[in-house]
PDB file of the backbone (N, CA, C, O) and the ligand in Angstrom, with CONECT records:
HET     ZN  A 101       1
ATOM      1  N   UNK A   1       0.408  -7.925  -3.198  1.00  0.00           N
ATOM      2  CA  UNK A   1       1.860  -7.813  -3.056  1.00  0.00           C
ATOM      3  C   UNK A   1       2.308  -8.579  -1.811  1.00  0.00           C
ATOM      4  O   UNK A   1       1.756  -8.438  -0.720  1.00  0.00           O
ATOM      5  N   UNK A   2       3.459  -9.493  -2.062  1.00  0.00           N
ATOM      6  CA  UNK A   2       3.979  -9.872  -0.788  1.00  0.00           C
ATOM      7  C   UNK A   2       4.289  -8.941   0.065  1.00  0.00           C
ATOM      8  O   UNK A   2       4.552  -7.802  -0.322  1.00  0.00           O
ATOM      9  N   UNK A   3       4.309  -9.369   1.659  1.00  0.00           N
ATOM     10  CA  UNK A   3       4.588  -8.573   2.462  1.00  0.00           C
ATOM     11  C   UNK A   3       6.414  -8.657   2.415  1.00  0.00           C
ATOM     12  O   UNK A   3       6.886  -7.688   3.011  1.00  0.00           O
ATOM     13  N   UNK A   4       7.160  -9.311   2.015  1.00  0.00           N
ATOM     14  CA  UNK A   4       8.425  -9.294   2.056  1.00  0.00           C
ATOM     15  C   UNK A   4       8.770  -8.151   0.578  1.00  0.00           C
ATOM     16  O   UNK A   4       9.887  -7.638   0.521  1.00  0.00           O
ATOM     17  N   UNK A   5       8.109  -7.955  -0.129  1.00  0.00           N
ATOM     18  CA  UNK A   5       8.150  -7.525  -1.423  1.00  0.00           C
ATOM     19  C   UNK A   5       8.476  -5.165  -0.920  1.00  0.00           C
ATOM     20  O   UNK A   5       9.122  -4.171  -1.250  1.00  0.00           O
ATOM     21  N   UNK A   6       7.318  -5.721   0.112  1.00  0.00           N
ATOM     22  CA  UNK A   6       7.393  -4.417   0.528  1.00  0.00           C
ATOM     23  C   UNK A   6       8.161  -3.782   1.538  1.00  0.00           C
ATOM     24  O   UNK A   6       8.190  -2.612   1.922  1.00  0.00           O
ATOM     25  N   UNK A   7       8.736  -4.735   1.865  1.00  0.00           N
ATOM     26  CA  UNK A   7      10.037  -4.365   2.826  1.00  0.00           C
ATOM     27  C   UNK A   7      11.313  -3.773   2.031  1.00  0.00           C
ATOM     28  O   UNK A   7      12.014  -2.833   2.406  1.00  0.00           O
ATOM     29  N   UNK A   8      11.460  -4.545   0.829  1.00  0.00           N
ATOM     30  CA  UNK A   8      12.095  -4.068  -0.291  1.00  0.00           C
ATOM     31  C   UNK A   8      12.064  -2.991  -0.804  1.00  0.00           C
ATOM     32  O   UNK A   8      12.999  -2.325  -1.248  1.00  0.00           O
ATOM     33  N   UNK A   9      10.462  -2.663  -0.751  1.00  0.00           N
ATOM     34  CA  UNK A   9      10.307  -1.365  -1.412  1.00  0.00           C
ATOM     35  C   UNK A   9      10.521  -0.099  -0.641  1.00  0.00           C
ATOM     36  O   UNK A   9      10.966   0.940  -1.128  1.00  0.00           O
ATOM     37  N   UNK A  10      10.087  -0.314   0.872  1.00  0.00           N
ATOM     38  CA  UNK A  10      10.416   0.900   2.054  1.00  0.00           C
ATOM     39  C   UNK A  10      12.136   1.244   1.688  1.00  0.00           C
ATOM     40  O   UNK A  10      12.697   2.339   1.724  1.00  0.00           O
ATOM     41  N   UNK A  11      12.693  -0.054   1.349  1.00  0.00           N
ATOM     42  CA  UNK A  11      14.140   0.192   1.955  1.00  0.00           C
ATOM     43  C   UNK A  11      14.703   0.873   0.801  1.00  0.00           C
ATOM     44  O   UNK A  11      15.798   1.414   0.955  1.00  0.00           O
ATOM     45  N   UNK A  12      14.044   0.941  -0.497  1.00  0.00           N
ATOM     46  CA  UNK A  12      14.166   1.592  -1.812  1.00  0.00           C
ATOM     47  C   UNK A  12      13.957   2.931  -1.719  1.00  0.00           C
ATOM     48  O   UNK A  12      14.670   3.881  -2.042  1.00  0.00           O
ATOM     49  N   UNK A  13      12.614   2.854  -1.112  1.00  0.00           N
ATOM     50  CA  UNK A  13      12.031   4.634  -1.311  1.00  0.00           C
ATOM     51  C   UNK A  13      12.974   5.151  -0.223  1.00  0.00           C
ATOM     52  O   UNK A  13      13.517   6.197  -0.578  1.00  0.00           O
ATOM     53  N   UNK A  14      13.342   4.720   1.030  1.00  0.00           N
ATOM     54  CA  UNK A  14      14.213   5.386   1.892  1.00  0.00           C
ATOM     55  C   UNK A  14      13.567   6.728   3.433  1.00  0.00           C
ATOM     56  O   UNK A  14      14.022   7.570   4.207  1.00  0.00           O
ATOM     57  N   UNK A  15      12.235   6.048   3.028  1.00  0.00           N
ATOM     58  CA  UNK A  15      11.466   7.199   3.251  1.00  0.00           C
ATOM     59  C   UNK A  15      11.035   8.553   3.768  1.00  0.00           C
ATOM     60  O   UNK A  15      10.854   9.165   4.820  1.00  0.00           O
ATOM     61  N   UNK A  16      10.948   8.731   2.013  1.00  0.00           N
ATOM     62  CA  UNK A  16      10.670  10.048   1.222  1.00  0.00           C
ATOM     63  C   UNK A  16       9.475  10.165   1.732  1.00  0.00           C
ATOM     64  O   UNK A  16       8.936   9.306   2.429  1.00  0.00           O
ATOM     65  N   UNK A  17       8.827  11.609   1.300  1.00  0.00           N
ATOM     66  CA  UNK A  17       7.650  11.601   1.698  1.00  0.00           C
ATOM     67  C   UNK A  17       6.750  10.474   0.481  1.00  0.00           C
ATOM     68  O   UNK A  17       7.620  10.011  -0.256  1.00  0.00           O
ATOM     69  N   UNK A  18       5.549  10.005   0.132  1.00  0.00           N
ATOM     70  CA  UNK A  18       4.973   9.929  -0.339  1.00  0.00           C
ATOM     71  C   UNK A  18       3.443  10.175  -0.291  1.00  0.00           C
ATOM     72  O   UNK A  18       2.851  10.175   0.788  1.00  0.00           O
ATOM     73  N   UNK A  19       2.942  10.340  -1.223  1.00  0.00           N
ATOM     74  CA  UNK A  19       1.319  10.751  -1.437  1.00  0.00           C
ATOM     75  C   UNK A  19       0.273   8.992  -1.629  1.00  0.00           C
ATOM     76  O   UNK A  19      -0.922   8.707  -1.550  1.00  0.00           O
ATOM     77  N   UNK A  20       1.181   8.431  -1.823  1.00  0.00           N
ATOM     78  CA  UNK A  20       0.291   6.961  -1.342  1.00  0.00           C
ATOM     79  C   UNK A  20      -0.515   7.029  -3.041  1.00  0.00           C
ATOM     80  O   UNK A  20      -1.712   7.313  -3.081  1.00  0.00           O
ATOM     81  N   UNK A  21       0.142   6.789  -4.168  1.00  0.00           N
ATOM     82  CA  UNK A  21      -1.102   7.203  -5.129  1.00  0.00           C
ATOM     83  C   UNK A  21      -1.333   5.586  -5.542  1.00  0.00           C
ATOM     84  O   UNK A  21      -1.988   5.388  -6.566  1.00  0.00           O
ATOM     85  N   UNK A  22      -0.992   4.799  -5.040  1.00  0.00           N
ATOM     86  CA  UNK A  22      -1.798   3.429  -5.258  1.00  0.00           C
ATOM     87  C   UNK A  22      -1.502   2.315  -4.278  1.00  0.00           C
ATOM     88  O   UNK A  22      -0.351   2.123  -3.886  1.00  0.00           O
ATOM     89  N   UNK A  23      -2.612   1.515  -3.842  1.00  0.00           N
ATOM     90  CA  UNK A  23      -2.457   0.456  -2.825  1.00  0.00           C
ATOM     91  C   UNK A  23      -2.594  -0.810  -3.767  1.00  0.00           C
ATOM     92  O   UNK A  23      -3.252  -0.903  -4.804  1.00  0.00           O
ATOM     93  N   UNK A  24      -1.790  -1.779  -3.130  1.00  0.00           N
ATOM     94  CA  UNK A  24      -2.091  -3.670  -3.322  1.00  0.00           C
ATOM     95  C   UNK A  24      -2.384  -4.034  -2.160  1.00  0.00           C
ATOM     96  O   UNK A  24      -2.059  -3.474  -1.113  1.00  0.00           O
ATOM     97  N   UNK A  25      -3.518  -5.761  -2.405  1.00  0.00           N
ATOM     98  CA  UNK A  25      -3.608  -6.429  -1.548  1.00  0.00           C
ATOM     99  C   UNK A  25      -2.357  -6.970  -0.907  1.00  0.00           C
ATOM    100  O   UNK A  25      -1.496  -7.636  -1.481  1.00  0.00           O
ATOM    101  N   UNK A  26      -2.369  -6.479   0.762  1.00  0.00           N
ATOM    102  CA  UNK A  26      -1.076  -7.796   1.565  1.00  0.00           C
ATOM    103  C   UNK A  26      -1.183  -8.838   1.324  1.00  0.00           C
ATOM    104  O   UNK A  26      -2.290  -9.256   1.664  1.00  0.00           O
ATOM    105  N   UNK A  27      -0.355  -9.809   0.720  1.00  0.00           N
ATOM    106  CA  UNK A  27      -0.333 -11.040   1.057  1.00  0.00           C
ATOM    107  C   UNK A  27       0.944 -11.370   1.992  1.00  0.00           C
ATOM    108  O   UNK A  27       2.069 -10.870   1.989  1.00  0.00           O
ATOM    109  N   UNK A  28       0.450 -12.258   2.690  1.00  0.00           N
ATOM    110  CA  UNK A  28       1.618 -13.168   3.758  1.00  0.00           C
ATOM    111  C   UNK A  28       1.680 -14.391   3.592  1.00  0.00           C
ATOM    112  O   UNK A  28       0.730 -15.116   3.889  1.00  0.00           O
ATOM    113  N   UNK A  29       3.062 -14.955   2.974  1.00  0.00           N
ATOM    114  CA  UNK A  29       2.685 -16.486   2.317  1.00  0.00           C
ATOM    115  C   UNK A  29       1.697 -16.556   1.460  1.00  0.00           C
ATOM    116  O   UNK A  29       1.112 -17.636   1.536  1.00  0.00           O
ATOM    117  N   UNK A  30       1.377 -16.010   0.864  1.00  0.00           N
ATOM    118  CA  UNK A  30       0.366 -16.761   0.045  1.00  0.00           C
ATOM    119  C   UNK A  30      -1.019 -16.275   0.646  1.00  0.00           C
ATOM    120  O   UNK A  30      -1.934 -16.571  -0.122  1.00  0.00           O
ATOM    121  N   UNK A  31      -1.360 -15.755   1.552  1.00  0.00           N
ATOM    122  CA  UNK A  31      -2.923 -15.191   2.008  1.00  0.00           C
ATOM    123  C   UNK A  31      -2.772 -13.968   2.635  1.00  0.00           C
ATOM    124  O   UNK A  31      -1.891 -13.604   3.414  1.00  0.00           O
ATOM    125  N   UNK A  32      -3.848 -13.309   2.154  1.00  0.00           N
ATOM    126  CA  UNK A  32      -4.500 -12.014   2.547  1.00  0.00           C
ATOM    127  C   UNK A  32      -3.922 -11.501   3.672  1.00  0.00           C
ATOM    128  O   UNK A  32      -3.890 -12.606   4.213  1.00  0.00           O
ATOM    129  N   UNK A  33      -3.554 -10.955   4.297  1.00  0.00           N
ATOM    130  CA  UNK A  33      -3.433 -10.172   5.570  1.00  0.00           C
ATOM    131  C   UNK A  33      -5.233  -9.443   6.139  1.00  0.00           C
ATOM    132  O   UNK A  33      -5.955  -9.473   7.136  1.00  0.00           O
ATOM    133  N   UNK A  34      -5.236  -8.707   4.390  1.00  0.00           N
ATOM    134  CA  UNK A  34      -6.469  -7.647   5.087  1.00  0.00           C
ATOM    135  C   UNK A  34      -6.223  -6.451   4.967  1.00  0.00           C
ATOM    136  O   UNK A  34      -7.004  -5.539   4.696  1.00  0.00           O
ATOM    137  N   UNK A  35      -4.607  -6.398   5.259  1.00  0.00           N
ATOM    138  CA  UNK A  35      -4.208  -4.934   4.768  1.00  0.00           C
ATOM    139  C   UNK A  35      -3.391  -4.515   3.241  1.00  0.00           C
ATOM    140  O   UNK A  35      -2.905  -5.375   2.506  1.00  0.00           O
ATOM    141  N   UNK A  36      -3.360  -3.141   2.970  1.00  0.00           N
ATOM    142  CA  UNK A  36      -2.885  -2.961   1.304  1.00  0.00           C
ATOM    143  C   UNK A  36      -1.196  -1.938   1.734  1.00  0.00           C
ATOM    144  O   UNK A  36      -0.834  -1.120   2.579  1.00  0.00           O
ATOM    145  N   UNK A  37      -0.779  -2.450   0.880  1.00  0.00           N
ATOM    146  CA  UNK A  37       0.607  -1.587   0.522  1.00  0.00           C
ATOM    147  C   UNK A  37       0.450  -0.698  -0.242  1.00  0.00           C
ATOM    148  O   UNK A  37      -0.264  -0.890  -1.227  1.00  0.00           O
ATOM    149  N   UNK A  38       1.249   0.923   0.039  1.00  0.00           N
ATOM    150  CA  UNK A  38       1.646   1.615  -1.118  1.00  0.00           C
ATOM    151  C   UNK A  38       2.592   0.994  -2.489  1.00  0.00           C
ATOM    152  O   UNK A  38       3.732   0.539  -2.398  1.00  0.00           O
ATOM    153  N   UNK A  39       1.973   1.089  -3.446  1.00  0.00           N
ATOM    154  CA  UNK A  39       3.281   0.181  -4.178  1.00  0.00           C
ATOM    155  C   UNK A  39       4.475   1.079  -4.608  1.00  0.00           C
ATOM    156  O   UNK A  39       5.427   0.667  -5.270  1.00  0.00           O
ATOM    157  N   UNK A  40       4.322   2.334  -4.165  1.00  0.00           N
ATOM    158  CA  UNK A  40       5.382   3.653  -3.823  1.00  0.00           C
ATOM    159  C   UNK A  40       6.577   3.215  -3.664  1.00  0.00           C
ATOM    160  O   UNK A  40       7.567   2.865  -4.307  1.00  0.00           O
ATOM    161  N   UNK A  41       6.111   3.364  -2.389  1.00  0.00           N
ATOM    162  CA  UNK A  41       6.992   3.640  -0.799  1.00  0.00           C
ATOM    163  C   UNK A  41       6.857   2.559  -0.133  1.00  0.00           C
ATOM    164  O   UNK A  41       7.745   2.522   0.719  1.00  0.00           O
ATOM    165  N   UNK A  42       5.960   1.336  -0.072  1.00  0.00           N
ATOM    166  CA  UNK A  42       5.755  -0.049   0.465  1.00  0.00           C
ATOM    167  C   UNK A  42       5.346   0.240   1.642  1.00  0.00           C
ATOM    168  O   UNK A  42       5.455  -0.746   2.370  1.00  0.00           O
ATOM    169  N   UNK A  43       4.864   1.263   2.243  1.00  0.00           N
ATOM    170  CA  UNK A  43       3.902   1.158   3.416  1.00  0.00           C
ATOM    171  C   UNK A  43       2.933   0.611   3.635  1.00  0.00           C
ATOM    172  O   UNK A  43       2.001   0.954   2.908  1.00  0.00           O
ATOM    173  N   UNK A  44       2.601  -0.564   4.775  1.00  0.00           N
ATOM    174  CA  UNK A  44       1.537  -1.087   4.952  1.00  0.00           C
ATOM    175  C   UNK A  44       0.313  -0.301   5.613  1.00  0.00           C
ATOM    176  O   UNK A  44       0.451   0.316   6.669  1.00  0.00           O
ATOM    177  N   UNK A  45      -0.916  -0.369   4.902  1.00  0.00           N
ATOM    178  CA  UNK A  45      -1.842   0.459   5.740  1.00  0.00           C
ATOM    179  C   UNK A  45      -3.209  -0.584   6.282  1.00  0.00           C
ATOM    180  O   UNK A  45      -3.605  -1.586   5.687  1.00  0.00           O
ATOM    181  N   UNK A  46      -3.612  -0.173   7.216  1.00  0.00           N
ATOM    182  CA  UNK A  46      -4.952  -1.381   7.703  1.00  0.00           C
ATOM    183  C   UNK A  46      -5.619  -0.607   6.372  1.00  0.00           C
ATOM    184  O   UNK A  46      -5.254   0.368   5.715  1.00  0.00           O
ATOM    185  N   UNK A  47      -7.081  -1.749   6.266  1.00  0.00           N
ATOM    186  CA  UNK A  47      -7.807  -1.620   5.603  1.00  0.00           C
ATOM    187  C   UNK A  47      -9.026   0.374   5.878  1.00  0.00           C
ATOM    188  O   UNK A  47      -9.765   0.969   5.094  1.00  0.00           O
ATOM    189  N   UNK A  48      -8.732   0.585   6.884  1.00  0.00           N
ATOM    190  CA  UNK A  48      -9.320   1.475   7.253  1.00  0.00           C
ATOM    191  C   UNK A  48      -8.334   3.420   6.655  1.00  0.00           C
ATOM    192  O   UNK A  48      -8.587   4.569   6.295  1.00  0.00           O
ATOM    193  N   UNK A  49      -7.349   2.589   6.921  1.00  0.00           N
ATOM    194  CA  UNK A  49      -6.269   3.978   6.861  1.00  0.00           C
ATOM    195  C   UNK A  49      -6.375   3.961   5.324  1.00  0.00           C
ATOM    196  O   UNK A  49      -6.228   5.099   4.878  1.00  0.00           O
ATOM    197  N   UNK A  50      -6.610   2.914   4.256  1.00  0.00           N
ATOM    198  CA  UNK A  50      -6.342   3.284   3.024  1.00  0.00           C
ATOM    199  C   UNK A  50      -7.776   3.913   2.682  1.00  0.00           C
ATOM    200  O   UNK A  50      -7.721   4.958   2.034  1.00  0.00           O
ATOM    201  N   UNK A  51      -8.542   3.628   2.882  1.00  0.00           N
ATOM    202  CA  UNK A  51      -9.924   4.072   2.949  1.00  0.00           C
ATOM    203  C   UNK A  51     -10.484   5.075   2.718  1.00  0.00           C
ATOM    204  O   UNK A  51     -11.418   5.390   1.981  1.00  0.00           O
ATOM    205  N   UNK A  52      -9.368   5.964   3.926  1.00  0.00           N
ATOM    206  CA  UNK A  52      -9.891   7.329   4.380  1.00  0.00           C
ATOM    207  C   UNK A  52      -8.746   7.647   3.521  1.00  0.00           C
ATOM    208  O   UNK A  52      -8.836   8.818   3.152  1.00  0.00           O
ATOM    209  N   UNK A  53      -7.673   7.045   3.044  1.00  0.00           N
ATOM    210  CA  UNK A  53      -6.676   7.961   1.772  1.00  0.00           C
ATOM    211  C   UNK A  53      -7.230   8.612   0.616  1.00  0.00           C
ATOM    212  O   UNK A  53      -7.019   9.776   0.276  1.00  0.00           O
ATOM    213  N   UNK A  54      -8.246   7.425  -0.189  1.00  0.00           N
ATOM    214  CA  UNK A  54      -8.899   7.308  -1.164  1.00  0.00           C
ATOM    215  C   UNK A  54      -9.995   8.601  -1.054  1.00  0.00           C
ATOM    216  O   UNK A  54     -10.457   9.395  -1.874  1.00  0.00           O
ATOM    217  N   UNK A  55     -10.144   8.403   0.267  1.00  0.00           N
ATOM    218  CA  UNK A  55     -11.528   9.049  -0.061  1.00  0.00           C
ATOM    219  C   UNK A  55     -11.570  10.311   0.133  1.00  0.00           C
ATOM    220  O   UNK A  55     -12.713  10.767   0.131  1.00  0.00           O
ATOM    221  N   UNK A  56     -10.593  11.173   0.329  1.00  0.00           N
ATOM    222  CA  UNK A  56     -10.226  12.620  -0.174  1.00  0.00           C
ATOM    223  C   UNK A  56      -9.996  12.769  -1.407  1.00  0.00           C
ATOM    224  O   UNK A  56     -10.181  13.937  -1.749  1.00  0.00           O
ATOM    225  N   UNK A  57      -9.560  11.861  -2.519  1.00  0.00           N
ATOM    226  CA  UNK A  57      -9.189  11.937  -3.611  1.00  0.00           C
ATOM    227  C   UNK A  57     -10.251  12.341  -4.737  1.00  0.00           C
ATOM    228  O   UNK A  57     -11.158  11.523  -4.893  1.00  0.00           O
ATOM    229  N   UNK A  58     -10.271  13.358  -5.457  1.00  0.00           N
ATOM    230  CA  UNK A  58     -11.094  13.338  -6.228  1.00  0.00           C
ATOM    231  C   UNK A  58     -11.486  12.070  -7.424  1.00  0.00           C
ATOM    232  O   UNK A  58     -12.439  11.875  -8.178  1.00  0.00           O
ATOM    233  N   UNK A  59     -10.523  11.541  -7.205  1.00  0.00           N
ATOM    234  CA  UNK A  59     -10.530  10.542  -8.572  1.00  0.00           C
ATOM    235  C   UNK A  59      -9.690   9.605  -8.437  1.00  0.00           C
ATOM    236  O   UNK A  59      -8.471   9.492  -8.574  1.00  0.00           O
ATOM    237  N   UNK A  60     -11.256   8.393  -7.900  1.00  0.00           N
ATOM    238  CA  UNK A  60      -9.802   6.954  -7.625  1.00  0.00           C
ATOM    239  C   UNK A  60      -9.421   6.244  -8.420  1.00  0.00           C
ATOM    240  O   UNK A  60     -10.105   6.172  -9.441  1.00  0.00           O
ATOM    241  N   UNK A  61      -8.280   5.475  -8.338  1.00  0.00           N
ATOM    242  CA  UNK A  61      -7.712   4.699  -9.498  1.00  0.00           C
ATOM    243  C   UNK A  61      -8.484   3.273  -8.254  1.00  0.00           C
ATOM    244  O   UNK A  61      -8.503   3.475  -7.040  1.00  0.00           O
ATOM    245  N   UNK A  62      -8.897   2.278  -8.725  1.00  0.00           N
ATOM    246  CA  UNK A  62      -9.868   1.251  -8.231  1.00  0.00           C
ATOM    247  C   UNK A  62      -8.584  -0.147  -8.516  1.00  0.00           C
ATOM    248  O   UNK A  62      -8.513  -1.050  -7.684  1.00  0.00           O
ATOM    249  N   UNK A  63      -7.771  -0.142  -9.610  1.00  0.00           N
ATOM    250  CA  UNK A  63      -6.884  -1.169 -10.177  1.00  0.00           C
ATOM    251  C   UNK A  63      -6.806  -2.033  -9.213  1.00  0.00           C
ATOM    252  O   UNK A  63      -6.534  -1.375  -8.208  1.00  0.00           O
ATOM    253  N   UNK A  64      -6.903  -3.307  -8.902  1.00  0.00           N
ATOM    254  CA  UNK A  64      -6.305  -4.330  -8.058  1.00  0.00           C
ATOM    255  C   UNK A  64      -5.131  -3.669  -7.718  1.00  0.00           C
ATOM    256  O   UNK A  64      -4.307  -4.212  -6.982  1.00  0.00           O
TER     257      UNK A  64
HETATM  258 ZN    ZN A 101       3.355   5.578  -0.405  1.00  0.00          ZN2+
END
C-alpha cells in the first residue's frame, strides 16, 4: 500500500479504535519502506510492532 494511500485511510477511520486485523507492505514511491499498514485504520507499524500483533492471534491471515 502506498504510504499516501494510508493517510487517506487514518483520515477515514478518524481514529476509532481498531484491532489491526490485517497489514500491507509500505510502499514510498514505488519501494518498500520495511514497514506494513493496517488496511483498517491506515496505521503504520515497524516491522517489529506488526509481529508481535500477529503473534497473539490465534489464527493468522498471512495474505500479502
Ligand atoms: Zn488498524
Amino acid at each position: 500500500m502506498q504510504k499516501k494511500r494510508a493517510v487517506v485511510l487514518q483520515q477515514e477511520w478518524g481514529g476509532k479504535p481498531c484491532d489491526h486485523p490485517a497489514f500491507a507492505k509500505e510502499y514510498d514511491l514505488g519501494a518498500r519502506t520495511g514497514s506494513f499498514i493496517c488496511t483498517q485504520c491506515g496505521r503504520t507499524f515497524t516491522f517489529r510492532e506488526k509481529a508481535e500483533i500477529v503473534a497473539v492471534r490465534p489464527a493468522e491471515d498471512t495474505a500479502e
